[in-house]
Rosetta silent file (secondary structure, phi, psi, omega in degrees, C-alpha in Angstrom):
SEQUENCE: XXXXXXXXXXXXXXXXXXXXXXXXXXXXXXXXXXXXXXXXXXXXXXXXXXXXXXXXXXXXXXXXXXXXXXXXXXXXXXXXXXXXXXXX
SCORE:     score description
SCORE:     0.000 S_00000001
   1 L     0.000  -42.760  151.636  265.162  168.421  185.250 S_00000001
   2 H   -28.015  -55.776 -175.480  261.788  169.653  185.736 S_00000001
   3 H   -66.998  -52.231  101.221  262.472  171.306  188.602 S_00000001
   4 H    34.556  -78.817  169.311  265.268  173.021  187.328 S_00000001
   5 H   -68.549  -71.444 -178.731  263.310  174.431  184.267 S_00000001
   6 H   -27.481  -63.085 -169.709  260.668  175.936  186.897 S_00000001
   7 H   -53.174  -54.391 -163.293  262.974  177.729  188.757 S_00000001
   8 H   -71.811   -8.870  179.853  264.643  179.233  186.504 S_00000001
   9 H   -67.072  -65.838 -178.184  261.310  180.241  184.377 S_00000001
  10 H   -37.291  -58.300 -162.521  260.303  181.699  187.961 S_00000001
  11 H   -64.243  -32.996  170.876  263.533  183.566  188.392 S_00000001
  12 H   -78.898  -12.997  169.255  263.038  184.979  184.990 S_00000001
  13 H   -92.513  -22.124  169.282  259.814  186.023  184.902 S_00000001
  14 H   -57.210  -31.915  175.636  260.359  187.604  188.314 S_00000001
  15 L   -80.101  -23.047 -169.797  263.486  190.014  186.765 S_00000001
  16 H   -68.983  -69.416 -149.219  261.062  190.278  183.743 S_00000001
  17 H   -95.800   10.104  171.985  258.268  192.286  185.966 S_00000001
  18 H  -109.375  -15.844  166.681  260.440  193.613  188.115 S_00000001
  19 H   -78.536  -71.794  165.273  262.451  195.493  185.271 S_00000001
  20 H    14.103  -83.094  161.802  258.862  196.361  184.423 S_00000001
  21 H   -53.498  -38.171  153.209  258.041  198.183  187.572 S_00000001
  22 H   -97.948   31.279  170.653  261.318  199.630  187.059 S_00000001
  23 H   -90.219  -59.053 -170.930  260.675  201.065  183.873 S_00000001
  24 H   -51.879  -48.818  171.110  257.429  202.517  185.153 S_00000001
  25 H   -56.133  -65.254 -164.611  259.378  204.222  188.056 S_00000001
  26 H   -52.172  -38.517  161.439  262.074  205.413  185.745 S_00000001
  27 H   -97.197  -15.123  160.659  259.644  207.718  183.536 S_00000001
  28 H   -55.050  -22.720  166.615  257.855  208.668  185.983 S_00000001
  29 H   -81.600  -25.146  176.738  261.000  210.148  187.544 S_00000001
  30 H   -82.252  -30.043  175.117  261.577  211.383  183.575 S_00000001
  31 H   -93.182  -62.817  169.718  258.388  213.683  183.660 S_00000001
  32 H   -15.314  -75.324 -173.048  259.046  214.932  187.166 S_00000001
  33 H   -35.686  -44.980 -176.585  262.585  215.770  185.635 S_00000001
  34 H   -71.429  -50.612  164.751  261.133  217.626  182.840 S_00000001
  35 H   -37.837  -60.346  178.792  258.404  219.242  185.033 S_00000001
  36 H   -92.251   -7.824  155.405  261.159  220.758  187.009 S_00000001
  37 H   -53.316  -37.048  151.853  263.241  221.851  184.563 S_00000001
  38 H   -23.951  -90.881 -179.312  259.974  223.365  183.145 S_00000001
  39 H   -39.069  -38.115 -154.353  259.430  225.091  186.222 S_00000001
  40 H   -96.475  -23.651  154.814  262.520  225.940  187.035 S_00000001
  41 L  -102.522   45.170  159.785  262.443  228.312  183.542 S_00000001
  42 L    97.832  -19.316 -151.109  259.233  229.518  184.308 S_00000001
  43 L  -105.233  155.422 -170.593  256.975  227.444  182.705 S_00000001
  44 L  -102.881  140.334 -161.160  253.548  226.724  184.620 S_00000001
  45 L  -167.557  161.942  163.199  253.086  222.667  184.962 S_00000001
  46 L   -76.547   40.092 -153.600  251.943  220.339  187.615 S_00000001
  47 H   -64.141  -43.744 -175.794  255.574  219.654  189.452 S_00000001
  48 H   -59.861  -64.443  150.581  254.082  219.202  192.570 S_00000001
  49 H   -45.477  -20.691  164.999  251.401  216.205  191.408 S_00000001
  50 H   -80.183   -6.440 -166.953  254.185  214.863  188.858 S_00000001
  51 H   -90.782  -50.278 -176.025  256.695  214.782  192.187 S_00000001
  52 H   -83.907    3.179  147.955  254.003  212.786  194.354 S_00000001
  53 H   -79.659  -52.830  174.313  253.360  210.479  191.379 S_00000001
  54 H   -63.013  -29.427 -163.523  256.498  209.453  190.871 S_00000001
  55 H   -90.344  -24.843 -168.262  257.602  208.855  194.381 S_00000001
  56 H   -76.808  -31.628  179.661  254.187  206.882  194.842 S_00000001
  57 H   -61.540  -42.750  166.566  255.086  204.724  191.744 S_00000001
  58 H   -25.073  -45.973 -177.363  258.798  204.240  193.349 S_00000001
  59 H   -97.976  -14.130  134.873  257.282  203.043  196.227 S_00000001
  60 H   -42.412  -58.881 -176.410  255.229  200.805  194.587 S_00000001
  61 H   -82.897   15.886  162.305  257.650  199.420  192.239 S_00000001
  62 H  -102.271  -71.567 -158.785  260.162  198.853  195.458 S_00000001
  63 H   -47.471  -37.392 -145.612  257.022  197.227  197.759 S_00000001
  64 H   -70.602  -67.971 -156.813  256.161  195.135  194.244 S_00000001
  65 H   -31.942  -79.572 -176.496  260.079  194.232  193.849 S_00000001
  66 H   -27.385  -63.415 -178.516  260.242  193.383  197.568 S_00000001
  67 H   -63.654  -35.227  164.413  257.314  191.073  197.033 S_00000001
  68 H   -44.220  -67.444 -179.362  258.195  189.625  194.033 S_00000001
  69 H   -71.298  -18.742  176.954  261.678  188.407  194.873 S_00000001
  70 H   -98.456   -1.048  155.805  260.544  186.897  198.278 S_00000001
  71 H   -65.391  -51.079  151.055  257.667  184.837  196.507 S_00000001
  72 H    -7.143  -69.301  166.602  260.334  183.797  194.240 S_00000001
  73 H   -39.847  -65.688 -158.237  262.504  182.827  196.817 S_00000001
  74 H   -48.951  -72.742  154.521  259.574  181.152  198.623 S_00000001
  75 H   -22.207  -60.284 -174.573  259.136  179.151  195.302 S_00000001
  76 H   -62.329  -57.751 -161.719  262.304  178.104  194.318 S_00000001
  77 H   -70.432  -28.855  178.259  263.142  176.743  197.924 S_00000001
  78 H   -72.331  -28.249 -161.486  259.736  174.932  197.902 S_00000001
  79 H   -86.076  -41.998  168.648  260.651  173.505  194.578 S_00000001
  80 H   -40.412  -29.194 -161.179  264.064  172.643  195.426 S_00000001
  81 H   -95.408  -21.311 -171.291  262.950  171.099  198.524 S_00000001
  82 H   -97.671  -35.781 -165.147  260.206  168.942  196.407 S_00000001
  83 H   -60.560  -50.099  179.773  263.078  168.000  193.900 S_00000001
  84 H   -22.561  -68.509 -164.588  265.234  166.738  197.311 S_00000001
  85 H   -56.559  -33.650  157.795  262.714  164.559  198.309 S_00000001
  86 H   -38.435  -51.084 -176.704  262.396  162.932  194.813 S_00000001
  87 L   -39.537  -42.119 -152.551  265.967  162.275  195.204 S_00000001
  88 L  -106.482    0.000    0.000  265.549  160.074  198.116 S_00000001
């Protein structure tokens, strides 16, 4: 039962920070947006530095994602694998 309760705390805190990270990418991709509409009437703005922020946060919040869900994994399967053994 223990075991159980872990995982699934793990799985949930892992979509919890991983929505996170894809919050942060998503406005960052909202001021880029704005930036080039901006730009694209004329207005003088930093589109280039708002373009290479957002794609570095993207690629952040994909490497974090990436890392996230295979610690997760990594986790679960050790705890499952600890629960087994109980079993037995």
């Amino acid at each position: 039962m223990a075991e159980s309760f872990k995982i699934q705390f793990l799985e949930s805190l892992s979509a919890l920070i991983v929505s996170a990270f894809g919050l942060v990418a998503a406005l960052a991709w909202n001021e880029t947006i704005k930036q080039a509409i901006a730009a694209i009437f004329e207005s003088e703005d930093d589109l280039l530095g708002l373009t290479i922020y957002a794609l570095l946060v993207t690629v952040i919040a994909v490497a974090a994602t990436m890392l996230i869900t295979r610690a997760t994994e990594k986790a679960k399967a050790a705890l499952e694998h600890a629960g087994k053994k109980k079993e037995e």
